[in-house]
Structures are given as structure tokens and as C-alpha cells.
PAZAPA-4460 file (N, C-alpha, C; in steps of 0.05 Angstrom, whole numbers, plus 32768, in hexadecimal, padded with zeros to 4 digits):
% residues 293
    n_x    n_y    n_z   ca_x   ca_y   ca_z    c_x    c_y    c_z   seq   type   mol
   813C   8114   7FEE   8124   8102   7FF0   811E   80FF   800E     1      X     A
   8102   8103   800F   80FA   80FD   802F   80ED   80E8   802E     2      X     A
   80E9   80DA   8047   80E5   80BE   804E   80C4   80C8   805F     3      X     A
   80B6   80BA   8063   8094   80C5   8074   809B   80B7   808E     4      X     A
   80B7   80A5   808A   80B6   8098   80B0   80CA   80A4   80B6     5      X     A
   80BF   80A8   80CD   80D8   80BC   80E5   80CB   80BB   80FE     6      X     A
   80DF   80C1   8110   80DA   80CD   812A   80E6   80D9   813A     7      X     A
   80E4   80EE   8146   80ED   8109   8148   80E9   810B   8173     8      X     A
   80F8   8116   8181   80F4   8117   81A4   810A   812B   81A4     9      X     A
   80FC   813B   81BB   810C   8153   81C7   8103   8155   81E4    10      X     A
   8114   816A   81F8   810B   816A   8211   8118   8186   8219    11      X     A
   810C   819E   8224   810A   81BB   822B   8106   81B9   8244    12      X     A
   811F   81BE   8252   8118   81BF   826C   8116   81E0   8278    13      X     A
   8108   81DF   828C   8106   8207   8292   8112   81FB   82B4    14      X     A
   8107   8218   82C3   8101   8215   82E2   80EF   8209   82E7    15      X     A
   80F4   81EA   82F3   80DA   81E3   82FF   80C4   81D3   82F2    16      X     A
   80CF   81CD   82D9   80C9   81C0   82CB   80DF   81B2   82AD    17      X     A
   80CD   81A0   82A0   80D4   819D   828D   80BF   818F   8278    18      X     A
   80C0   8198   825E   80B5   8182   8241   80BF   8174   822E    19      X     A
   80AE   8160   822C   80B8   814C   821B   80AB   8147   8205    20      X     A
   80B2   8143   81EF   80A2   8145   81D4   80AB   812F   81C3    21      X     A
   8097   811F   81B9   809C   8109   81AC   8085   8106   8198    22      X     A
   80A2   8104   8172   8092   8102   815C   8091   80E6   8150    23      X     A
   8078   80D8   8149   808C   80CA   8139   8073   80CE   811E    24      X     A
   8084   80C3   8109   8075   80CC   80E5   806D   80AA   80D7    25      X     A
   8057   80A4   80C9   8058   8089   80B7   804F   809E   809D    26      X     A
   804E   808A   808F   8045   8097   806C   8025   8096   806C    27      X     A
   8021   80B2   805D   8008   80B6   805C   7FF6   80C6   8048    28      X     A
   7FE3   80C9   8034   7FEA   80C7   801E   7FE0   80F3   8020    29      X     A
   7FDB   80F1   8035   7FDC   8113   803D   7FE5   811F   8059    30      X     A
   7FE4   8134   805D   7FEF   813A   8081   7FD8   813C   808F    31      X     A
   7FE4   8125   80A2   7FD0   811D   80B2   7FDA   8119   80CD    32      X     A
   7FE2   812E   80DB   7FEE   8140   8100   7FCD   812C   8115    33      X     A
   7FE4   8121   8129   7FCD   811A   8144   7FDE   8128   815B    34      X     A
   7FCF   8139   8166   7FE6   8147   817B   7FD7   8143   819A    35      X     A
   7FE1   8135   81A9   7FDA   8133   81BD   7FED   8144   81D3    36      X     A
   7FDE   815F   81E1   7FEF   8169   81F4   7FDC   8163   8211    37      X     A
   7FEC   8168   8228   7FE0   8170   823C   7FCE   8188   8247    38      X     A
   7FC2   8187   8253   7FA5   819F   825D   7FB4   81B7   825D    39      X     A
   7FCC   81BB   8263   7FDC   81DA   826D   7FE4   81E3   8255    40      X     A
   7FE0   81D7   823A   7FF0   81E0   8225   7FD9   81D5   820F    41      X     A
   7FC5   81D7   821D   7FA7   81D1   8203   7FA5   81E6   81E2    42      X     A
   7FB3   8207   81F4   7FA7   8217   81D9   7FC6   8219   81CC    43      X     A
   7FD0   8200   81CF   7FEA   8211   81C4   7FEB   81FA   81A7    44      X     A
   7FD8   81EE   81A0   7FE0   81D7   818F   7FDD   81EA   8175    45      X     A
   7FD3   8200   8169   7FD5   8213   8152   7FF6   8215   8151    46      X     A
   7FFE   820D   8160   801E   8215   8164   8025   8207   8155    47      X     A
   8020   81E9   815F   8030   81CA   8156   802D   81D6   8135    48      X     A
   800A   81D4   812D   8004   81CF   8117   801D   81E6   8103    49      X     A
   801B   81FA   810A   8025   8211   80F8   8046   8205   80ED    50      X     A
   8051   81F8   8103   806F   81F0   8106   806E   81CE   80F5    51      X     A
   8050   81BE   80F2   804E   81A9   80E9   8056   81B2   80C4    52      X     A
   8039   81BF   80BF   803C   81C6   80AD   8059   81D9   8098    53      X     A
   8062   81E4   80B2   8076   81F5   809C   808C   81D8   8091    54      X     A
   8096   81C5   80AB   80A8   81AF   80A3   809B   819E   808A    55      X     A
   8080   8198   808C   8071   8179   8082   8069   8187   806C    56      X     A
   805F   8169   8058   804A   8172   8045   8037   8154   803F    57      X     A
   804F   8142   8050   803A   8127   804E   8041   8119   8065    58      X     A
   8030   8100   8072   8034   80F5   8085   8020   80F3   809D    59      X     A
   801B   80DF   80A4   800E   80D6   80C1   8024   80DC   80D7    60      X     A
   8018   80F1   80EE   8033   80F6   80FF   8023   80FD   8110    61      X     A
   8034   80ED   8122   8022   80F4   8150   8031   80FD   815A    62      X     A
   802E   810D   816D   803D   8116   817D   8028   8120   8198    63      X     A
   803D   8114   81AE   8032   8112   81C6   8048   8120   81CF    64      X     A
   803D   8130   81E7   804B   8148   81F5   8043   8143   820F    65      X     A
   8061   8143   8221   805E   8143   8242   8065   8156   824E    66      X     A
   805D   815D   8268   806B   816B   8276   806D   815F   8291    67      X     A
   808B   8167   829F   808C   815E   82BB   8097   8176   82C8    68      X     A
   8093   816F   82D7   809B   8181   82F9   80B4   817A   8302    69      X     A
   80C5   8186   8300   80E0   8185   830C   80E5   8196   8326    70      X     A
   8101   818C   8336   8101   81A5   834A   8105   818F   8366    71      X     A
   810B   819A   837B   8115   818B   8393   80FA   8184   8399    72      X     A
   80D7   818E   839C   80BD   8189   83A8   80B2   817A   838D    73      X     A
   80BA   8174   837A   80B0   8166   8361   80A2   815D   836C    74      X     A
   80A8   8141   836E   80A9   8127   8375   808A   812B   838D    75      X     A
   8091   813D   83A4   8086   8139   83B7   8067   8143   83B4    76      X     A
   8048   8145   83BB   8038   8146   83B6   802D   8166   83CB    77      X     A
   801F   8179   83C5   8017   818B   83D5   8009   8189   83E7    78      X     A
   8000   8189   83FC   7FED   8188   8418   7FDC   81A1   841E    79      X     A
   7FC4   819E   8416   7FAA   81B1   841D   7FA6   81A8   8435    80      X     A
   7FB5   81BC   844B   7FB7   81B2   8462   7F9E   81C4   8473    81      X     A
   7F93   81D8   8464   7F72   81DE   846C   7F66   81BB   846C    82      X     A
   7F67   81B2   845F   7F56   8192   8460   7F53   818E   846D    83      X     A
   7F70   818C   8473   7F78   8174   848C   7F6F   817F   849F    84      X     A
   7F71   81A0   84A2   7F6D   819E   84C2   7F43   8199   84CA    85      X     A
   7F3A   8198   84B1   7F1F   818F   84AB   7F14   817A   84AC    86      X     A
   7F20   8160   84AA   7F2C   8144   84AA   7F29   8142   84C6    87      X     A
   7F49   8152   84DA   7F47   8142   84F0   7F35   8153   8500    88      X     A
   7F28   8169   84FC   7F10   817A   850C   7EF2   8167   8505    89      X     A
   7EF3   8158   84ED   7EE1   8144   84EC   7EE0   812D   8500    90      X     A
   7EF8   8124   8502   7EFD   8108   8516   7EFB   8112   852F    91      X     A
   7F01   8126   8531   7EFB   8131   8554   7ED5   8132   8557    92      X     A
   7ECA   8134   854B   7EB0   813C   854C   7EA7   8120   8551    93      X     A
   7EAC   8111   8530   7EA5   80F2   8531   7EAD   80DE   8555    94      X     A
   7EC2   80E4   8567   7ED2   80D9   8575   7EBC   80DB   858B    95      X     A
   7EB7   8101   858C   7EA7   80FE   85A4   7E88   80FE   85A3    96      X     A
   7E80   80F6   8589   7E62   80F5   8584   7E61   80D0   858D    97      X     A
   7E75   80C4   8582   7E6E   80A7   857A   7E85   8098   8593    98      X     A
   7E90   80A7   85A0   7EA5   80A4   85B3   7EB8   808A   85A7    99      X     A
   7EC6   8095   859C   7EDA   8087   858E   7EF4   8091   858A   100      X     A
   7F10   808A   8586   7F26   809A   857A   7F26   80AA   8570   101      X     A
   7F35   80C9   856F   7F32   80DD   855E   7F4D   80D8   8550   102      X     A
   7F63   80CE   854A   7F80   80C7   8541   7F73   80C1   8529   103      X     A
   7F8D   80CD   851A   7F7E   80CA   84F8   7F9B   80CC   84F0   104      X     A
   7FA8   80B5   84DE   7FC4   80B8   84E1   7FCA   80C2   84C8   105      X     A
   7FE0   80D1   84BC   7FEC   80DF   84A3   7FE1   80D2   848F   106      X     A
   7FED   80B8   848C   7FE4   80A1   847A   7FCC   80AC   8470   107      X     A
   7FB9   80A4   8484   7F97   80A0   847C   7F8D   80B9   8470   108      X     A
   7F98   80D4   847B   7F95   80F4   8473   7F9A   80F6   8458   109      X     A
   7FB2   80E8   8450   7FB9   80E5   842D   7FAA   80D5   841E   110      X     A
   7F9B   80C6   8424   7F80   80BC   8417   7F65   80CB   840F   111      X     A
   7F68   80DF   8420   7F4D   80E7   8423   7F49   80F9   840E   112      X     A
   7F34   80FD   8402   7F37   811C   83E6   7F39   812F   83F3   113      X     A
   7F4A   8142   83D8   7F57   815F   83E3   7F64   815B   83EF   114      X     A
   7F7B   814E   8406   7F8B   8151   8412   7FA6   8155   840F   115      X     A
   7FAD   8141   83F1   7FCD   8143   83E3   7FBD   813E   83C3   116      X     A
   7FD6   8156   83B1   7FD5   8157   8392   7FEC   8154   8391   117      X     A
   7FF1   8150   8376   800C   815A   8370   800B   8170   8364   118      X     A
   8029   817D   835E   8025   81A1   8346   8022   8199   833A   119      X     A
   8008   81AD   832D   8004   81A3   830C   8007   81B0   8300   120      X     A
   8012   81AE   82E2   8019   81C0   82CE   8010   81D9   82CA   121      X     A
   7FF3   81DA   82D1   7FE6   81F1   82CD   7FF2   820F   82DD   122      X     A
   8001   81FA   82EB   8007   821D   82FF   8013   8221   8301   123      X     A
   8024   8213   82E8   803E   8220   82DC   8038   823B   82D4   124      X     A
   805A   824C   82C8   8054   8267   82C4   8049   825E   829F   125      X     A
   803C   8267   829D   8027   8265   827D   8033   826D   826A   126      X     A
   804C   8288   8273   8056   828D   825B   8071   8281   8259   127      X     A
   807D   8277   826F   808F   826F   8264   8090   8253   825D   128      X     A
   8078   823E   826C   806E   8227   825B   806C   8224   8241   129      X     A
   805D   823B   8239   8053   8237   8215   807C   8241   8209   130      X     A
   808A   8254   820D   809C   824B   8203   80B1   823D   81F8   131      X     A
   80B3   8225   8212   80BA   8212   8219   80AD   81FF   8207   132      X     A
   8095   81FF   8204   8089   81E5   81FC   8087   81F2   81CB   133      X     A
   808D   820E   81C9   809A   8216   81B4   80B2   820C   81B0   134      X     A
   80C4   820B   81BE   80E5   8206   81B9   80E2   81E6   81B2   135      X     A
   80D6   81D6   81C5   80DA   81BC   81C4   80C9   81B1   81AE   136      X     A
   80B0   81B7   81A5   80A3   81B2   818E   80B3   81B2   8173   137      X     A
   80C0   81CE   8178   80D2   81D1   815C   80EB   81C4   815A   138      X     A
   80F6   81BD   8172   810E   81A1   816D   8100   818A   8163   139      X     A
   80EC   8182   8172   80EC   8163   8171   80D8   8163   814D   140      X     A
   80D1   817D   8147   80CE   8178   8126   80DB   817A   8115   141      X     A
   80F0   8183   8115   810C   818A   8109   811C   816E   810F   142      X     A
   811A   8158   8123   8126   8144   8126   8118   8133   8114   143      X     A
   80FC   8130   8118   80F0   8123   8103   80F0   8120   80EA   144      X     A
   80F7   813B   80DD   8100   814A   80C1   8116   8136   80C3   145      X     A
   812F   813E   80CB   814C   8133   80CB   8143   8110   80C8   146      X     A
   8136   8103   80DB   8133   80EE   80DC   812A   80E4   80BE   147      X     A
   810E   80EE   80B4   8102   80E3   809B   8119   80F2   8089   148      X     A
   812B   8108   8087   8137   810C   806D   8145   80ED   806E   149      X     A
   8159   80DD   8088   8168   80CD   8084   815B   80AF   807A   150      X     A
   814B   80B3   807B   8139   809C   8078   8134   809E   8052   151      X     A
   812C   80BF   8056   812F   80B6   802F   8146   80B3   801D   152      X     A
   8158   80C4   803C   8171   80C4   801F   817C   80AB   801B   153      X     A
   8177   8098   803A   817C   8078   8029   816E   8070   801A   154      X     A
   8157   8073   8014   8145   8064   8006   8150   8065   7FE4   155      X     A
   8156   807A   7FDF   8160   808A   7FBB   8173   8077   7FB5   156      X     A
   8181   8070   7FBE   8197   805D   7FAE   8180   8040   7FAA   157      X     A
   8170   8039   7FBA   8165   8027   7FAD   8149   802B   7F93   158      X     A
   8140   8042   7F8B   8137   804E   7F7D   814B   8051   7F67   159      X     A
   8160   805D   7F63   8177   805D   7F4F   817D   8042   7F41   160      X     A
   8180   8031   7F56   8185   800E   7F4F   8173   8003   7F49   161      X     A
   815C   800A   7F4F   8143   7FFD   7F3D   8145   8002   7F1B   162      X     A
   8146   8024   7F1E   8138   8030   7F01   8153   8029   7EF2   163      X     A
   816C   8022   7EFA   8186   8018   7EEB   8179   8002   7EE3   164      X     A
   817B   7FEA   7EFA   816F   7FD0   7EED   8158   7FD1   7ED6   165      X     A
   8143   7FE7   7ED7   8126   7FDE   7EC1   8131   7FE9   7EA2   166      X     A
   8144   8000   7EA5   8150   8005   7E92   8164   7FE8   7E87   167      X     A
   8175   7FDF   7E99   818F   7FD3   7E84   817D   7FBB   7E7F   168      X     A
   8157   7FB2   7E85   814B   7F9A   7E7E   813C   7FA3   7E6E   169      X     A
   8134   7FBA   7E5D   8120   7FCC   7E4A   8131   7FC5   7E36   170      X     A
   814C   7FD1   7E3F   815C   7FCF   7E1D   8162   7FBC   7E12   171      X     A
   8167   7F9C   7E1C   8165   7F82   7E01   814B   7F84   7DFA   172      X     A
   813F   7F90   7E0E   8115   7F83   7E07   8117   7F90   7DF1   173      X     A
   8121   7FAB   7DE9   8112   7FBE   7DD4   8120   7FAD   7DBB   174      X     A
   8143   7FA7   7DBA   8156   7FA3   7DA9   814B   7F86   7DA1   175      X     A
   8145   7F77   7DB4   813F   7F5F   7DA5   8121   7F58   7D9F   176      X     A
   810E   7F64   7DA4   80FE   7F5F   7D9E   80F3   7F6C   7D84   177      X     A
   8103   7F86   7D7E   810B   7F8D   7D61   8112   7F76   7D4A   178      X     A
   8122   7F65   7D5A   812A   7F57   7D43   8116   7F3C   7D3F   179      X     A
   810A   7F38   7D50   80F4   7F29   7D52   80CF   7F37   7D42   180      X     A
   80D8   7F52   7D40   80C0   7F54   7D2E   80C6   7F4C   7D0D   181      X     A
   80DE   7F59   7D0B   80EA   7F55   7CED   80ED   7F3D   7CE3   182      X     A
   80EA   7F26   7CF7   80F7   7F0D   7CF4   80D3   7F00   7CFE   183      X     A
   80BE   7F05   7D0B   80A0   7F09   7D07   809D   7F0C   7CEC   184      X     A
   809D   7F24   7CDD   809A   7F30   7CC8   809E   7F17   7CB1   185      X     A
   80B2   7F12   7CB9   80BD   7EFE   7C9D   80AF   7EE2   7C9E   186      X     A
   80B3   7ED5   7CB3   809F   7EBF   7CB0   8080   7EC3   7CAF   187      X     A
   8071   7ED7   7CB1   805D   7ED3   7CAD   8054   7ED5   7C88   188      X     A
   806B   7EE3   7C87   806C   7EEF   7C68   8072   7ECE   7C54   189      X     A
   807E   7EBE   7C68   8089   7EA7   7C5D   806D   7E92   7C5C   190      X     A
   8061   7E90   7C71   804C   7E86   7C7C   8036   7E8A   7C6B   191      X     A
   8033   7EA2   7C61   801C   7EA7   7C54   8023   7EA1   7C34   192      X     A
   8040   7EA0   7C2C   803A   7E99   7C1A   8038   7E7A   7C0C   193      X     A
   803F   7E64   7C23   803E   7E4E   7C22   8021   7E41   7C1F   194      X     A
   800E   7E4F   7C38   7FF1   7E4C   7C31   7FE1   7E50   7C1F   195      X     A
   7FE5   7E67   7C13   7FD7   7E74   7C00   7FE6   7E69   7BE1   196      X     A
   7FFD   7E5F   7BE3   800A   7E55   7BCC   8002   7E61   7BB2   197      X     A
   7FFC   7E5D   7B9C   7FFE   7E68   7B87   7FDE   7E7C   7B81   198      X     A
   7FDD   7E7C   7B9E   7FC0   7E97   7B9C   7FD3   7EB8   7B93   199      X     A
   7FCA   7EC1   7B83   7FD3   7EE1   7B83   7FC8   7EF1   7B96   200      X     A
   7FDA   7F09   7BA2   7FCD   7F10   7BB8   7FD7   7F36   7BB2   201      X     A
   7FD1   7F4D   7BB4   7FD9   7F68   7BB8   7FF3   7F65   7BD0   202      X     A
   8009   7F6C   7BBB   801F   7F69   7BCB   8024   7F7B   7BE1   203      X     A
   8015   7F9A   7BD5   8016   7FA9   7BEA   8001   7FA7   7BFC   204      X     A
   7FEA   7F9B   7BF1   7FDE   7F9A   7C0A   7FE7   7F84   7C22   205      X     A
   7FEF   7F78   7C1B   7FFE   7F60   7C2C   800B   7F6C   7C36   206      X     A
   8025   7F7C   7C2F   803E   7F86   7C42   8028   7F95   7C58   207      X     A
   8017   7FA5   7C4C   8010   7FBA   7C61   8002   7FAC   7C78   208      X     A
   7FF7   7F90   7C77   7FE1   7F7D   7C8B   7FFB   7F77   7C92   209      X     A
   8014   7F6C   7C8D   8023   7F65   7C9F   8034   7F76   7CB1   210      X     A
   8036   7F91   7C9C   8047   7F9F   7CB6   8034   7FA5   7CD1   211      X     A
   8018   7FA1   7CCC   800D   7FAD   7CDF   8006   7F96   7D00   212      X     A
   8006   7F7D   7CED   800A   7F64   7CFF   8029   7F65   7D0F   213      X     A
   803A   7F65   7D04   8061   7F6D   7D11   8059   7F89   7D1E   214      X     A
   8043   7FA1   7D1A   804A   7FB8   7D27   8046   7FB1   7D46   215      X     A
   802C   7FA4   7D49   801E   7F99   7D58   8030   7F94   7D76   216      X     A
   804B   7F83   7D6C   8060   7F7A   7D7C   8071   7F8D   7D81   217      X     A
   807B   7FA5   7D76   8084   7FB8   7D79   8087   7FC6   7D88   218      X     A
   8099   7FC3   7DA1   809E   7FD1   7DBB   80AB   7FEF   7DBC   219      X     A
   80B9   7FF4   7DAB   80C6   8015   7DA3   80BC   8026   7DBC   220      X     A
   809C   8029   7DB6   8097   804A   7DC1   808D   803E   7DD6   221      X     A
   808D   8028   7DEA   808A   8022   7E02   80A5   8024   7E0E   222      X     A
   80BE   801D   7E00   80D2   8020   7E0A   80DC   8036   7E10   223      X     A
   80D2   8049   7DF8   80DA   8067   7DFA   80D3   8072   7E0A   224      X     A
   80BB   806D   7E0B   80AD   8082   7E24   80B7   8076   7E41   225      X     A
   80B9   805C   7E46   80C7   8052   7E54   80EA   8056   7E66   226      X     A
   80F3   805E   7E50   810A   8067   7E4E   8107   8084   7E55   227      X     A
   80EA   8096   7E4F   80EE   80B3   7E56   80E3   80B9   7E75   228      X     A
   80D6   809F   7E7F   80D0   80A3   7E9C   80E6   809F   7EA8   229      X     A
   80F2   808E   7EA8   8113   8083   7EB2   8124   80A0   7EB2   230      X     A
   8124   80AD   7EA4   812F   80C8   7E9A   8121   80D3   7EB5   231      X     A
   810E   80DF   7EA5   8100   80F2   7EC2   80FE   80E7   7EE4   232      X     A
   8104   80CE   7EE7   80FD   80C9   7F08   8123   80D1   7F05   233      X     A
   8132   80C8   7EF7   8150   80CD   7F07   8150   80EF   7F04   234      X     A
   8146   80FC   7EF9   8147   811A   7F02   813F   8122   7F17   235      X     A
   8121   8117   7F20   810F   811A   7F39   8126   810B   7F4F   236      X     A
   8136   80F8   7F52   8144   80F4   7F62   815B   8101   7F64   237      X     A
   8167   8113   7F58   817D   8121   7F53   817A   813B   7F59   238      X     A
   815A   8140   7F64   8153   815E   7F67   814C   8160   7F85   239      X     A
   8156   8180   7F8E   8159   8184   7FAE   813A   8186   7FB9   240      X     A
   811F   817E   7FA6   8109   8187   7FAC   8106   816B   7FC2   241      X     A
   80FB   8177   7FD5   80F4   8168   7FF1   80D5   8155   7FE7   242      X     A
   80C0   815A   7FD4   80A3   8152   7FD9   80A7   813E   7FC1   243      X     A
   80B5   8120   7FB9   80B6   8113   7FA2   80AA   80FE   7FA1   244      X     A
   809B   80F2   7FB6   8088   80DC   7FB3   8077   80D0   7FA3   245      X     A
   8062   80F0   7F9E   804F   80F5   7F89   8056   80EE   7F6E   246      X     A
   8068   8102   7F63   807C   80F7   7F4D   8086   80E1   7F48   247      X     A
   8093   80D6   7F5C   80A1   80C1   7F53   808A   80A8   7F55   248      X     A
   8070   80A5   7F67   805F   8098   7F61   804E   8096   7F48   249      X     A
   804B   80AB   7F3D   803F   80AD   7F21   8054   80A5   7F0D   250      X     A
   806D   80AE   7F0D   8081   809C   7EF3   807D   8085   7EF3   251      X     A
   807F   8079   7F10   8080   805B   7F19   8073   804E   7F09   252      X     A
   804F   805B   7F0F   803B   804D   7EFD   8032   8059   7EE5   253      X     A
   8049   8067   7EDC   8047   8063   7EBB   805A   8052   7EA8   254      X     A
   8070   8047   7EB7   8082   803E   7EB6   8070   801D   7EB4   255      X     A
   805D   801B   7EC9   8050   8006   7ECD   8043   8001   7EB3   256      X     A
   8032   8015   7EA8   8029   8009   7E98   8034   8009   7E72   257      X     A
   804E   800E   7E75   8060   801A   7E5C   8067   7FFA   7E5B   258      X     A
   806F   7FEF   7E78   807E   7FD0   7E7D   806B   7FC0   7E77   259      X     A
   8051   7FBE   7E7D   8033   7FA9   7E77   8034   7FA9   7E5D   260      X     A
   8032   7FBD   7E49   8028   7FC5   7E37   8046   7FB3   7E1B   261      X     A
   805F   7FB5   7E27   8078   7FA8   7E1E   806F   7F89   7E26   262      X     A
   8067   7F85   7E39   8062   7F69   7E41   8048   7F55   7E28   263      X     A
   8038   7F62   7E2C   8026   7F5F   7E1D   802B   7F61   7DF9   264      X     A
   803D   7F69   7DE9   8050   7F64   7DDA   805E   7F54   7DCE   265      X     A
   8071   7F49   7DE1   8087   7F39   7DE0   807E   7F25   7DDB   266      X     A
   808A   7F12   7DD0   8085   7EF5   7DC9   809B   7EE1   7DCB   267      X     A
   80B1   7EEC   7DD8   80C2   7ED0   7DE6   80C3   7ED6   7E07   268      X     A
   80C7   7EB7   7E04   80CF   7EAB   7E24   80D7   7EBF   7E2C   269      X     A
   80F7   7EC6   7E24   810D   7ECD   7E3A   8106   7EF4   7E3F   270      X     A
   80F9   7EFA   7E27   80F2   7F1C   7E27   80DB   7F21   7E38   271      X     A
   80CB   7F08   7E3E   80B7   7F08   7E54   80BE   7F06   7E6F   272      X     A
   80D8   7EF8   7E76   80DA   7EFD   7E8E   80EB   7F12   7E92   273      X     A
   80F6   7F21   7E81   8109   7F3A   7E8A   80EF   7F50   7E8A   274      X     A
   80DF   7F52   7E8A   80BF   7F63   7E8B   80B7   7F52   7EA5   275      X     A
   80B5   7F3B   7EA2   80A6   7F35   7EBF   80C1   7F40   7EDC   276      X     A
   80D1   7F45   7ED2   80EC   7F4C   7ED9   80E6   7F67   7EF0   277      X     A
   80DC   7F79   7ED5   80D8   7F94   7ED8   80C4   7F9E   7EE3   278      X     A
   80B3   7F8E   7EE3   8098   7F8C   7EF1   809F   7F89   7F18   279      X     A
   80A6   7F78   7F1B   80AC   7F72   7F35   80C4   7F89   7F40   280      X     A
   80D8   7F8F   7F34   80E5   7FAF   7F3E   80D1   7FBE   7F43   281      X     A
   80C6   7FCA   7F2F   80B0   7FE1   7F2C   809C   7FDD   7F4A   282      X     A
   808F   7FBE   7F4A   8088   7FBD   7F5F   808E   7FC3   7F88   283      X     A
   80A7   7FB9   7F7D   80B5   7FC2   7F9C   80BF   7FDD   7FA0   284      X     A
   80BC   7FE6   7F8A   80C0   8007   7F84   80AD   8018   7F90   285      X     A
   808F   800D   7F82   807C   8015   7F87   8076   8018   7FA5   286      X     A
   807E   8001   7FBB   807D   7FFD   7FD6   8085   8013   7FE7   287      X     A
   80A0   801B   7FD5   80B2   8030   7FDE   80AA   8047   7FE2   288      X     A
   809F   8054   7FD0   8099   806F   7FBE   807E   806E   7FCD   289      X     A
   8071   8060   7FE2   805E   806D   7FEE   805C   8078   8003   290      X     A
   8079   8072   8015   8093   8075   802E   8095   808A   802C   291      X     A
   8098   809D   800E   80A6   80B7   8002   809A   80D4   7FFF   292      X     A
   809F   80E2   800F   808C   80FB   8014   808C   8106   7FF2   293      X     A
***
């Protein structure tokens, strides 16, 4: 079972550089990739996607991608020292037109445009950037993978403990409320004949108006079917298939309405709240199972 939250980081260092790649995933009810790279690595995002898609099949997931400049001159900024010497061939002109100082100190030269950049990515070597920024894409999605598998494989034991609980609260509902139609059945049978007192009435037509009033209450084939979704989600959890969300959201809400349909039924206190019981599992179930790729 996969989980839709995760988050996934890697870092590829070369000569002279290095990248950094950061995923993170929320639940989403299709795949839905935001990839933000930098200008030096614009045509390479067909990349991300191809490597998104082979891992994913559901999920909201960003991923922002850096690159830095490593190296003893990192840090330090380059000097278009044509500028400068344009700068202070300017102040010499300005000095003796307007007779003023021609001193123009380092400081003030690094203010001026064009004089200091820093290296920029772009002039990196191209091919061995885009490799680099291949290697590190495909860790930090494969971390993300790892991340959301752990995320679902906790989640399943609370999925298991749910559909245990709706089952061991289905089975007095079905057993006793059996005995509550039969025991329906008879007092109405009793009921009617106290009112009607020495009226003659078609005996079989009577049994057949009453079994159909007791069928009425008759939970059996809500339980059954009930009992055959419970079946099928513990197979879907027991199976190595990675995509179970879908599935297990559709049992969920048939399960939902197998439990309404039992609710609507029942006619004591205590079998109503073991249904209002099952209702509220199913519900926090439901919360779950939308987390679930």
C-alpha cells in the first residue's frame, strides 16, 4: 500500500558544481507534477516528467531543483575588467572637463553595471549538467516512492482494524435482529388478532401480509453483501498491487450504503448504535483511503 504523502531530496555533486532536488507529494485525486527548475536546465523537464510518471499514478507533487557553484572562486564574483578600465577612463575625462577628482575607489567600481557577476550555471559544461541533474532527479523520486510506500504500509494495519471491528459489529446486528423479526412476526400476528377478534380473516392471506411487514426488517442480504465487501478490501490489502485507493474507496462506499440501509431496518436501541458504530469507522476510513494512491 502506498501513502500520496511523501517527500523525497537528493544532491549530485560534479566539478564545480553541484544539485539539489527536492520532492515533496499530498493526495490528489489524479497526477498532478509542478516542476520548477532553473534557466540552465529549462529543456530538461521532459526528463523529470518521463521518471514522474514511470514511479506515480496519483498525487500532487513539486519539485524544485537548484544548482550551485562550488570550487575555491565559487563564492567570489567575476570582474569585467574591460568596464572598469571604461569606468575609470570615464572619471579621467569627467575630472578634467569639470576639474574635479579622477580616484574612483574598488568599492564604488563594484556598484556600477557590468563590472562584477557571479558564474552562472549556464556556462556550465551542458552535458555534463543535464546528467547530473538525471542522476539526482531519479534519487530524490525513488526517495519519495520509499517515503510514501512507508507511509502506507503504516496506514494498513489501521484499515485491517477497522474492517475487523465493522465485521465483529455486523454479526449480533444480523443474529439478533433475526430473532427480532420472528419475535416482530408473532406479535403482530397476536395484535391483529386481538383487534379484529372474532372477524374471520384468509389465513393465508394474512401470513403472506405479515411475512412481508417482518421481511421489511430483514437485514440478511445487507449483511451478506456486507460481509462480501469486508472479504474483498482484506484481499485488496493483502495484494502486492501498488494503485489501491480507488478500490478500496469504492468498497468503502458500498459498505456505506449496505450499513445505512441495516440502519434503517433495525428497530432496537442497542442494534442502532452498533450501526451508528460502523458508520463512524467507515467514516474515518473514508479520510484515510483518500491519502491512498
Amino acid at each position: 500500500m502506498e501513502s500520496m504523502t511523501g517527500i523525497g531530496s537528493a544532491t549530485v555533486q560534479r566539478n564545480g558544481f553541484k544539485i539539489t532536488t527536492e520532492a515533496k507529494s499530498v493526495n490528489h485525486k489524479t497526477l498532478s507534477p509542478t516542476i520548477r527548475l532553473p534557466d540552465a536546465l529549462w529543456n530538461q523537464e521532459p526528463v523529470a516528467w518521463k521518471t514522474i510518471n514511470k514511479l506515480f499514478e496519483r498525487g500532487r507533487i513539486k519539485i524544485n531543483v537548484r544548482i550551485d557553484i562550488e570550487g575555491e572562486d565559487a563564492a567570489l564574483p567575476s570582474v569585467n575588467l574591460d568596464a572598469v578600465r571604461k569606468y575609470i577612463k570615464a572619471a579621467k575625462i569627467l575630472s578634467e572637463d569639470f576639474d574635479c577628482t579622477s580616484e574612483v575607489s574598488a568599492g564604488v567600481l563594484f556598484g556600477h553595471p557590468c563590472v562584477a557577476s557571479m558564474t552562472d550555471p549556464s556556462e556550465l559544461d551542458s552535458g555534463e549538467l543535464y546528467n547530473a541533474f538525471r542522476e539526482c532527479i531519479e534519487k530524490t523520486l525513488k526517495i519519495l516512492k520509499e517515503s510514501r510506500l512507508r507511509e502506507g504500509n503504516a496506514l494498513a494495519p489501521v484499515f485491517r482494524d477497522g474492517f475487523r471491528d465493522i465485521r465483529s459489529l455486523a454479526d449480533p446486528i444480523l443474529q439478533e435482529q433475526k430473532e427480532n423479526v420472528q419475535e416482530k412476526f408473532l406479535k403482530l400476528k397476536k395484535r391483529i388478532s386481538i383487534l379484529l377478534d372474532d372477524v374471520r380473516l384468509d389465513e393465508n392471506r394474512l401470513m403472506q401480509e405479515l411475512a412481508i411487514i417482518a421481511d421489511r426488517s430483514d437485514v440478511s442480504e445487507e449483511a451478506q453483501r456486507l460481509q462480501c465487501h469486508l472479504d474483498h478490501a482484506g484481499e485488496i490489502l493483502n495484494s502486492d498491487e501498488s494503485s489501491l485507493g480507488r478500490r478500496l474507496g469504492f468498497l468503502i462506499q458500498e459498505m456505506h450504503r449496505e450499513i445505512n440501509t441495516m440502519g434503517s431496518k433495525v428497530d432496537d436501541a442497542d442494534l442502532s448504535l452498533k450501526v451508528i458504530e460502523m458508520k463512524n469507522i467507515l467514516s474515518s476510513l473514508k479520510e484515510q483511503v483518500s491519502n491512498i494512491e
